[in-house]
N, CA, C and O atoms as a MOPAC input file, in Angstrom:
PM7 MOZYME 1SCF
protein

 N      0.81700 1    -1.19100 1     0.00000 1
 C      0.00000 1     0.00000 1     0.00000 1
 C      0.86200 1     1.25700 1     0.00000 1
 O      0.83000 1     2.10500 1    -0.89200 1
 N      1.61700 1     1.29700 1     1.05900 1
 C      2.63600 1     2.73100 1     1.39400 1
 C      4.03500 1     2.54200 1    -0.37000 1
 O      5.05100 1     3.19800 1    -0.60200 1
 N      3.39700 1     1.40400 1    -1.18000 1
 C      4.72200 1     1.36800 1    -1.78100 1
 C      3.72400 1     2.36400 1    -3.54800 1
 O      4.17400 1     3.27600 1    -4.24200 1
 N      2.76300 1     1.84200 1    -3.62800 1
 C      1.45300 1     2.21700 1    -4.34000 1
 C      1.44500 1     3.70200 1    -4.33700 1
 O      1.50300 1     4.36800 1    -5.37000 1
 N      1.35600 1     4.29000 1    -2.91300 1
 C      0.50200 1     5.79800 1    -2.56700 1
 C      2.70100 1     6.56200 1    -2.85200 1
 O      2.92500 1     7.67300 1    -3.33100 1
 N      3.44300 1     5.92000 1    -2.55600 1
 C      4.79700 1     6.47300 1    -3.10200 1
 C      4.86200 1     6.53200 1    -4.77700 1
 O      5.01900 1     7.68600 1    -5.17500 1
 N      4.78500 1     5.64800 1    -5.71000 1
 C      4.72900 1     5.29500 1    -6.75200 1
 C      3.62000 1     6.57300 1    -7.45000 1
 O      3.77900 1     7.25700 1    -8.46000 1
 N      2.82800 1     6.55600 1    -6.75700 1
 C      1.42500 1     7.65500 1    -7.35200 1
 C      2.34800 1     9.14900 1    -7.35400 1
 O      2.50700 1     9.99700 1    -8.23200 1
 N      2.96800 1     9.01100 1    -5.65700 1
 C      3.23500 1    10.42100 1    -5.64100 1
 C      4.54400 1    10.66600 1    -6.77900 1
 O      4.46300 1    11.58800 1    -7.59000 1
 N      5.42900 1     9.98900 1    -6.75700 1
 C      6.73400 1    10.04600 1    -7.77100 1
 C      6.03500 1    10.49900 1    -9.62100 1
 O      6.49800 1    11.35500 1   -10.37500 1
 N      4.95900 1     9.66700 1    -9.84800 1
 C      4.72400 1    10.04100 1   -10.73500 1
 C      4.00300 1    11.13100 1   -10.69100 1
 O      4.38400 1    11.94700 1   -11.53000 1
 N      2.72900 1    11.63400 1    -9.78000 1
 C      2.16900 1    12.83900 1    -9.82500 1
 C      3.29000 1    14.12600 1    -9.91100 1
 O      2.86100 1    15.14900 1   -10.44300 1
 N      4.71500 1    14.13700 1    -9.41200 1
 C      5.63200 1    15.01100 1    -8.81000 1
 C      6.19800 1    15.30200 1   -10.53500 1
 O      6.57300 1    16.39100 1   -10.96800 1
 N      6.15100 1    14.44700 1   -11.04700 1
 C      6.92800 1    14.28800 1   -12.42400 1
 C      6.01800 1    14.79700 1   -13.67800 1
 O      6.68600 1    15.42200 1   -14.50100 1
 N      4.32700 1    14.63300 1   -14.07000 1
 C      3.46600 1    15.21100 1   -14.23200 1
 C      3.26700 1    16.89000 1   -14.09200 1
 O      3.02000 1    17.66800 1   -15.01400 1
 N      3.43600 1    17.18400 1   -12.77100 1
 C      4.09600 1    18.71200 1   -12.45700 1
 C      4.69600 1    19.17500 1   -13.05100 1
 O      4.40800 1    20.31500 1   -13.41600 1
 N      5.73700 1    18.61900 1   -13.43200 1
 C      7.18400 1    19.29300 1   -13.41200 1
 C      6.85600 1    19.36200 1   -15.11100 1
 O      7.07100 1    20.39800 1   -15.74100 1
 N      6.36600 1    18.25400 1   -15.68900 1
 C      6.36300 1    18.72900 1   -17.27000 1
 C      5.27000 1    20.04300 1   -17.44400 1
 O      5.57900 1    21.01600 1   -18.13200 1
 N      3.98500 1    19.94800 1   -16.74800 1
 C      3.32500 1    21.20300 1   -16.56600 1
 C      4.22400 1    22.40800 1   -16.58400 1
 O      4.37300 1    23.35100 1   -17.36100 1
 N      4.76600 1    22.03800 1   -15.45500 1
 C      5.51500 1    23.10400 1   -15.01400 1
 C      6.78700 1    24.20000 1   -15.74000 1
 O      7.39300 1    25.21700 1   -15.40400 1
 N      6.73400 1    23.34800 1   -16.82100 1
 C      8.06900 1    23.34800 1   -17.87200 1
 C      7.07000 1    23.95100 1   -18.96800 1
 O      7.74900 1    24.73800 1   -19.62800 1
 N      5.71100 1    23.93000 1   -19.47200 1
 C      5.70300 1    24.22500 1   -20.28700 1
 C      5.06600 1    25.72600 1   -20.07000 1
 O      4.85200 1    26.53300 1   -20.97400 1
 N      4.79900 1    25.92900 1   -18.59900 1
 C      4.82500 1    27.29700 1   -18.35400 1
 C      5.54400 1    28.01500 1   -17.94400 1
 O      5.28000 1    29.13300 1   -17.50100 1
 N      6.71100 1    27.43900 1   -18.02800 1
 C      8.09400 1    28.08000 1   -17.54200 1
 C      8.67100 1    28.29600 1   -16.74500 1
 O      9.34000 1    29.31200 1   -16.55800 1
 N      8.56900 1    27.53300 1   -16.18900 1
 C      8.84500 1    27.72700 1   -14.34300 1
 C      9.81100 1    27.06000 1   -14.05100 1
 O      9.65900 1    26.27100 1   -13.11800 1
 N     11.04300 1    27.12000 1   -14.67700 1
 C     11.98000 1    26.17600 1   -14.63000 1
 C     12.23500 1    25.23000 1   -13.15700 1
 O     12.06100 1    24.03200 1   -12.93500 1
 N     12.89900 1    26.76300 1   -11.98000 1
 C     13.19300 1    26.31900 1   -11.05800 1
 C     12.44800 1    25.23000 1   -10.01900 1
 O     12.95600 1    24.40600 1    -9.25900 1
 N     11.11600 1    25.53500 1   -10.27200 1
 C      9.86200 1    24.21700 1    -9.36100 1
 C     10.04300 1    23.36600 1   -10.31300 1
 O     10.31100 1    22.27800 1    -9.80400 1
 N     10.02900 1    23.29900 1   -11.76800 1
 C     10.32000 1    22.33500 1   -12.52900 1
 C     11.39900 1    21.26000 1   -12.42000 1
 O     11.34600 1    20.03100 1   -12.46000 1
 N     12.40900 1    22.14600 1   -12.26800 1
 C     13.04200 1    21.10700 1   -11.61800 1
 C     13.15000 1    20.27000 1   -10.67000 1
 O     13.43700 1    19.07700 1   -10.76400 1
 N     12.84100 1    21.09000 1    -9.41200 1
 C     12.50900 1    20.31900 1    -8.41000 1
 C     11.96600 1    18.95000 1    -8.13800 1
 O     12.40400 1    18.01700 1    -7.46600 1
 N     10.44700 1    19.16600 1    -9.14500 1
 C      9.49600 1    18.76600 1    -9.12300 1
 C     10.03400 1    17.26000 1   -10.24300 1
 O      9.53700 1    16.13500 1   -10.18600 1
 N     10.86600 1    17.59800 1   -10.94000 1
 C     11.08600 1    16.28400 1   -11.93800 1
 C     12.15300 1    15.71500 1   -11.33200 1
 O     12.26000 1    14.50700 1   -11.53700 1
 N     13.27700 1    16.40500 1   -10.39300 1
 C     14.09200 1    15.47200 1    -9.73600 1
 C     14.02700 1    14.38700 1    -8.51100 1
 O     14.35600 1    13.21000 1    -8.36200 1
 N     13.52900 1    15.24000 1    -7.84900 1
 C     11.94200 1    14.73700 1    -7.04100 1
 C     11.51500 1    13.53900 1    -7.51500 1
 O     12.06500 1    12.44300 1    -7.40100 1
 N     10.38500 1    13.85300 1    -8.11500 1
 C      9.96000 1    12.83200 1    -9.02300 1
 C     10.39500 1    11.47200 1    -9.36500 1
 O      9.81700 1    10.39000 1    -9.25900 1
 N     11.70000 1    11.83800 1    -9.85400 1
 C     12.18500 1    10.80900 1   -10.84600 1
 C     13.18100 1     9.83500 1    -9.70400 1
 O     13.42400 1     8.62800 1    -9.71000 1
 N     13.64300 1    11.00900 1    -8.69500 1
 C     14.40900 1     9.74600 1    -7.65100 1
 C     13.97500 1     8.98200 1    -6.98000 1
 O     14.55400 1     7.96400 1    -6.60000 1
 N     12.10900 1     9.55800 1    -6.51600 1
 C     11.00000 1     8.73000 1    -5.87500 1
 C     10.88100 1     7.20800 1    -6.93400 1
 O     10.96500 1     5.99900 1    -6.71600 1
 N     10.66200 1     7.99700 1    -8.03500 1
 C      9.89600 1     6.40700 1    -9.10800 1
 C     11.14300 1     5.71400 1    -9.55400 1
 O     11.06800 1     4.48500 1    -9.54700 1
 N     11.97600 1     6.10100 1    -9.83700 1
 C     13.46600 1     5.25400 1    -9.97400 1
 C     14.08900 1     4.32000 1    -8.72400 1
 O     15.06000 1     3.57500 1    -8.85300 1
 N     13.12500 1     4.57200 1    -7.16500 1
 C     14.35200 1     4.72600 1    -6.28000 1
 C     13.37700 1     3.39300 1    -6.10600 1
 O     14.04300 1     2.38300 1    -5.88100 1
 N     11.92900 1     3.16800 1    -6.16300 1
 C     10.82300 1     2.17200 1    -6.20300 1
 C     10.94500 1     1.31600 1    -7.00700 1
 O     11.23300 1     0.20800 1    -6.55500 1
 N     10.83100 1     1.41400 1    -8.04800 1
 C     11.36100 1     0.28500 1    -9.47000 1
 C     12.42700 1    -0.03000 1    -9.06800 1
 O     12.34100 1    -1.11800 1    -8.49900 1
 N     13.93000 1     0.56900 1    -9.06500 1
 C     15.01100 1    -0.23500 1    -8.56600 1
 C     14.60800 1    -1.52000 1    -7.34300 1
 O     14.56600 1    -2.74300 1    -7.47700 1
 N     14.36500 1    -0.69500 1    -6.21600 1
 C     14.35300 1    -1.27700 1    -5.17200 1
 C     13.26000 1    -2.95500 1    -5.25100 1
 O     13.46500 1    -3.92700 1    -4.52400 1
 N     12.10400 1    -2.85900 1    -6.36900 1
 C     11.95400 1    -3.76900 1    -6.35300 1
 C     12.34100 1    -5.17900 1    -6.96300 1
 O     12.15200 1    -6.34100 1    -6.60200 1
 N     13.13700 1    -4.41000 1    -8.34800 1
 C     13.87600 1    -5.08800 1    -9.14400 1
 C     15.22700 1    -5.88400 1    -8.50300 1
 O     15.86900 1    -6.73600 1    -9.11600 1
 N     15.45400 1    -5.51000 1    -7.41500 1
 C     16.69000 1    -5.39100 1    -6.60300 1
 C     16.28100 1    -6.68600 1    -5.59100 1
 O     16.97000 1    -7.70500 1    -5.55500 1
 N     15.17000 1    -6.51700 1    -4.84700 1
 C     14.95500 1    -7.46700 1    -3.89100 1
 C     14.78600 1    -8.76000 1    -4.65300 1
 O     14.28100 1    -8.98400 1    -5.75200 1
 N     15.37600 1    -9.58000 1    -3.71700 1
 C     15.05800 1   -11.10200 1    -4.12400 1
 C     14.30600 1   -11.71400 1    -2.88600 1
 O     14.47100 1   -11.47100 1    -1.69000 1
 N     13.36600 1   -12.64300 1    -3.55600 1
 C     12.46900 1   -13.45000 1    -2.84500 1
 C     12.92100 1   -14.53100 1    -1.78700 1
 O     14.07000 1   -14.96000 1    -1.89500 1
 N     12.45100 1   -14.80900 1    -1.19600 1
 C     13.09200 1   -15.95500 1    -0.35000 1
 C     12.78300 1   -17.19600 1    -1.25500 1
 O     11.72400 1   -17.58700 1    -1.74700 1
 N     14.15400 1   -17.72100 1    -1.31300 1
 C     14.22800 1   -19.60400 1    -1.73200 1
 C     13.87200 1   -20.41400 1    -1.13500 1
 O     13.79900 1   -20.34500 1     0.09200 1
 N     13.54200 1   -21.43000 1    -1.81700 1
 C     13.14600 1   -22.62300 1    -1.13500 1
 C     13.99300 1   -23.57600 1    -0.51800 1
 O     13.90700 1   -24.30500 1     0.47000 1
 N     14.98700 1   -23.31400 1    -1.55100 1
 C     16.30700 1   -24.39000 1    -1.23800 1
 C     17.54200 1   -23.89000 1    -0.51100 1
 O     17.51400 1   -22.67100 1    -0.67400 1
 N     18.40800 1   -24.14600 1     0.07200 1
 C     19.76100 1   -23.68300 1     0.42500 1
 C     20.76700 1   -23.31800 1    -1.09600 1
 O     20.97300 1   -23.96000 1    -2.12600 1
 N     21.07300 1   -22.40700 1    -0.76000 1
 C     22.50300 1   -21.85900 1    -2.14300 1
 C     23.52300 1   -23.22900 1    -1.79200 1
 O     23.57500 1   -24.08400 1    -0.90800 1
 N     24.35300 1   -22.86400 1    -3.14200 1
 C     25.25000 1   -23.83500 1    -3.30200 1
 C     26.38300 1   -24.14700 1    -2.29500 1
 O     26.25500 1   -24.04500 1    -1.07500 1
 N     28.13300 1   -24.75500 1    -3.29900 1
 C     28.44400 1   -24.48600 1    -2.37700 1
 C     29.19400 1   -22.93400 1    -2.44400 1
 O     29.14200 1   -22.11100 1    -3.35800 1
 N     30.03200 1   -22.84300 1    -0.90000 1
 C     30.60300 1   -21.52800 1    -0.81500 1
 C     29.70000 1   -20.33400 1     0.18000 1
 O     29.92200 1   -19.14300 1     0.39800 1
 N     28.37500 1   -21.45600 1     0.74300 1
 C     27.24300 1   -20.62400 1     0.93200 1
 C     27.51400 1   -20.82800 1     2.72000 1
 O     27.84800 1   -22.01000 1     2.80200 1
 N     27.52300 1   -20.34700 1     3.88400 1
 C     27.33700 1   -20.42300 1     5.10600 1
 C     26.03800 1   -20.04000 1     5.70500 1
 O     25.53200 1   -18.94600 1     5.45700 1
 N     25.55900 1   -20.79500 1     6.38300 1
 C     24.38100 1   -20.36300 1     7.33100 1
 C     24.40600 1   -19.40600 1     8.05400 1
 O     24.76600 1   -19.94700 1     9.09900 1
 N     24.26400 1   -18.12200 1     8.33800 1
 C     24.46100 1   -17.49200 1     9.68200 1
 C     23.74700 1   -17.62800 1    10.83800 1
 O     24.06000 1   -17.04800 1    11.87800 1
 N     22.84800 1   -18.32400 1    10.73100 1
 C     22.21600 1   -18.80900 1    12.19000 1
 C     21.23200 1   -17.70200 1    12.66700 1
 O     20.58700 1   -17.68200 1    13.71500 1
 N     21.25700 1   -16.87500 1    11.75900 1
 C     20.20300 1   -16.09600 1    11.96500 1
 C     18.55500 1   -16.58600 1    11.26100 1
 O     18.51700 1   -17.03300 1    10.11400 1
 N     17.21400 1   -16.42800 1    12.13200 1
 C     16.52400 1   -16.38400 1    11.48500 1
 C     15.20000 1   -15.48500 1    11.79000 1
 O     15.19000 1   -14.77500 1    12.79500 1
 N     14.11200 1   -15.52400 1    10.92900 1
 C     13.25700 1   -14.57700 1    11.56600 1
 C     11.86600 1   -15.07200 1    10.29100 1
 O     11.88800 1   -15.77700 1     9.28200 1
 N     11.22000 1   -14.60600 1    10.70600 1
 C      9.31800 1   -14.75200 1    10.17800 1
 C      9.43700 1   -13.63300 1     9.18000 1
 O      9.48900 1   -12.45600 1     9.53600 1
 N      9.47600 1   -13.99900 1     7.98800 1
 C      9.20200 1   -12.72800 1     7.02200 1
 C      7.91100 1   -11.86700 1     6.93500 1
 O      6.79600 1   -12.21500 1     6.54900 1
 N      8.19400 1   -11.06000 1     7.23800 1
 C      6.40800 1   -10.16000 1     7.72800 1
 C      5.62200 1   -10.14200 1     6.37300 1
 O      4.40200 1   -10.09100 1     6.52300 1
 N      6.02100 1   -10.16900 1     5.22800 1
 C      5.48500 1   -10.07100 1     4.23700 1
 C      4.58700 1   -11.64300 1     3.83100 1
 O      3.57900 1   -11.78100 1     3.13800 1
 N      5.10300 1   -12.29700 1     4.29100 1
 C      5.19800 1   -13.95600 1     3.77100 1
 C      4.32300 1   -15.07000 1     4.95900 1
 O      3.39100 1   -15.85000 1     4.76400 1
 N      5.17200 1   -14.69600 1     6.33600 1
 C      4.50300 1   -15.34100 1     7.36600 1
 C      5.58400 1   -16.43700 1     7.29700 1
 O      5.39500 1   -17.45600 1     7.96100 1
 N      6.56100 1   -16.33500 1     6.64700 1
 C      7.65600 1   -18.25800 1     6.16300 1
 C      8.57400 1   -17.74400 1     7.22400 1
 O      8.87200 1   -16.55000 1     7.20300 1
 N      9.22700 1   -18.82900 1     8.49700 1
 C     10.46100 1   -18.76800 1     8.73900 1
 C     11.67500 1   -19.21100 1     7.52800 1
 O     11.96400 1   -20.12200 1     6.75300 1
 N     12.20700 1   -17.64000 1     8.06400 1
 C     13.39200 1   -17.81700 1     7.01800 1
 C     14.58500 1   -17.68400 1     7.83200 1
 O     14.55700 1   -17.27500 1     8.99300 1
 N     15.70600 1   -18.05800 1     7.16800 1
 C     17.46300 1   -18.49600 1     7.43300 1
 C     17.99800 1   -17.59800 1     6.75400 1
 O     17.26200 1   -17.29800 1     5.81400 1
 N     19.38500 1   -16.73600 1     6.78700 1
 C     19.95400 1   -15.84200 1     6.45900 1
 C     20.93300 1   -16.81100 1     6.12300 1
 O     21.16300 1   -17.70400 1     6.93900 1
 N     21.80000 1   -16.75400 1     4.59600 1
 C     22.42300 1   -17.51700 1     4.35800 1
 C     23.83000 1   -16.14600 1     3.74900 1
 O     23.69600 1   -14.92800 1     3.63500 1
 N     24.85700 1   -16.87800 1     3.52600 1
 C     26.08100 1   -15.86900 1     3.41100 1
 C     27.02100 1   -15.86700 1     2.77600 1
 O     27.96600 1   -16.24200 1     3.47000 1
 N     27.32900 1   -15.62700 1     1.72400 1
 C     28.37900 1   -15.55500 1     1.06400 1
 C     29.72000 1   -15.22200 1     1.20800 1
 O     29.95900 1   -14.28200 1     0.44900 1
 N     30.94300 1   -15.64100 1     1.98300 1
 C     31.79800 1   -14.70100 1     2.53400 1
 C     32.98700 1   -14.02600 1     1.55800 1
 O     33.56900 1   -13.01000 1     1.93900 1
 N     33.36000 1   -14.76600 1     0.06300 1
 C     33.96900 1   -14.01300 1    -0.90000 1
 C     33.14400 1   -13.03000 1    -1.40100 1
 O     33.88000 1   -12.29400 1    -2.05800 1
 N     31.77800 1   -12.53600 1    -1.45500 1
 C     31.03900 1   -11.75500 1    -2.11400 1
 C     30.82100 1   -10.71200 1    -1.24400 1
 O     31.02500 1    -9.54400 1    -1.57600 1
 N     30.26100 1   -11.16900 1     0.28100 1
 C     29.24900 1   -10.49000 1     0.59900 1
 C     28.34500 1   -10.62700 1     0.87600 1
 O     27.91300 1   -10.39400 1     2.00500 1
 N     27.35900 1   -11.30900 1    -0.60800 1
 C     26.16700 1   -11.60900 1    -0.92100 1
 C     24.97500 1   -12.24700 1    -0.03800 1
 O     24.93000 1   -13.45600 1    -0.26700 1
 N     24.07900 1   -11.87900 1     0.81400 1
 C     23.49700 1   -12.70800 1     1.38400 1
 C     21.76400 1   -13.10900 1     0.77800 1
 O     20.96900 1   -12.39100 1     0.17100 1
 N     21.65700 1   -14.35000 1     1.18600 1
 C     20.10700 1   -14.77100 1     0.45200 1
 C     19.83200 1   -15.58000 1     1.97200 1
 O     20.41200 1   -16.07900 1     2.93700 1
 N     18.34200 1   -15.26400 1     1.32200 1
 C     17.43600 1   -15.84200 1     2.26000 1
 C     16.33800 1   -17.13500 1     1.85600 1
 O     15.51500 1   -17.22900 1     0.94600 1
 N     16.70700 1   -18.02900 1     2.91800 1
 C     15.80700 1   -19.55900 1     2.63100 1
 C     14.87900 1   -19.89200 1     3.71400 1
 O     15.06200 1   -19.90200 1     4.93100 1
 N     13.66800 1   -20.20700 1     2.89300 1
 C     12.65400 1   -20.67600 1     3.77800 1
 C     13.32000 1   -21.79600 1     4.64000 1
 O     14.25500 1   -22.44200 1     4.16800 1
 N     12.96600 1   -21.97300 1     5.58500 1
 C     12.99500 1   -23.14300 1     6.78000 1
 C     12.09100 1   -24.27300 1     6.23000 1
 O     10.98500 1   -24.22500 1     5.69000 1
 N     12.91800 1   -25.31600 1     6.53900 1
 C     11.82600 1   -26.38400 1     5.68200 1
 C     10.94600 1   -26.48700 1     7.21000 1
 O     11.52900 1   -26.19800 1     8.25500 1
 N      9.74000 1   -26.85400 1     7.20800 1
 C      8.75900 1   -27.46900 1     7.88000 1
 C      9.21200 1   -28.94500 1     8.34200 1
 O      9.42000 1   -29.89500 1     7.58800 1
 N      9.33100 1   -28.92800 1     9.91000 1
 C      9.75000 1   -30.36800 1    10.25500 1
 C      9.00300 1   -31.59800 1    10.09600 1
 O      9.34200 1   -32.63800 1     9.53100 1
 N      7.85900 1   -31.28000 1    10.72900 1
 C      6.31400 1   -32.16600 1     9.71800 1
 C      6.38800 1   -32.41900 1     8.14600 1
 O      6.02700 1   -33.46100 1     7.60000 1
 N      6.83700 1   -31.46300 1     7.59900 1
 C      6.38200 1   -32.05900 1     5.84600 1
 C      7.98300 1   -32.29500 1     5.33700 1
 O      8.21400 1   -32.39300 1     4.13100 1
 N      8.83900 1   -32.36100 1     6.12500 1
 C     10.13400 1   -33.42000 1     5.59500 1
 C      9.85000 1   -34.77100 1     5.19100 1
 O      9.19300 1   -35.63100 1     5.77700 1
 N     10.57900 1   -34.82000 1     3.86800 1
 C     10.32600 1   -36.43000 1     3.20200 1
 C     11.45300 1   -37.54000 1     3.99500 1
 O     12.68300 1   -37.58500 1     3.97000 1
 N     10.53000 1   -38.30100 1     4.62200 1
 C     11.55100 1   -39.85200 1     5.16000 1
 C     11.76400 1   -41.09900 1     4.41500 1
 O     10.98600 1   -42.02600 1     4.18900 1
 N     13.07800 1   -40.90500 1     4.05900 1
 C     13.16500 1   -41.81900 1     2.55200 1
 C     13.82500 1   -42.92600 1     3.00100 1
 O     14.09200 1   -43.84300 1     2.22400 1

């Protein structure tokens, strides 16, 4: 919702600013399109950017950090997993101890 009513405003701010340009108003114009454009750029990135939680554990090279927590978005316990040449960290659902396969 709060990501929606941001997205509206980035573009309403940017809408302005071309108004605003064609009556000459440079200086709010600008404002108004830089504004704008770092709100709706900064949203699209950011979602393009996030990755979902996996199902599976990463390969190898991957460490557990022993951290975990309830993704508020999801409701899934998830595991913080770690990359230590990268950096990189991803996140894996917790398998369910009940619906483990006994082979």
């Amino acid at each position: 919702m709060l990501r929606r009513v941001l997205l509206w405003l980035g573009c309403t701010l940017l809408a302005i600013a071309v108004l605003l340009v064609v009556l000459g108003l440079w200086p709010p114009a600008l404002w108004c399109g830089l504004n704008g454009a770092l709100l709706t750029l900064g949203l699209v990135f950011e979602r393009w950017q996030y990755r979902r939680t996996q199902s599976q554990a990463p390969g190898a090279g991957w460490q557990a950090t022993g951290e975990r927590f309830v993704d508020p978005g999801s409701g899934v316990l998830t595991e913080v997993w770690f990359q230590p040449s990268s950096g990189e960290r991803r996140y894996v659902k917790v398998p369910d101890a009940g619906s483990a396969s006994h082979d």
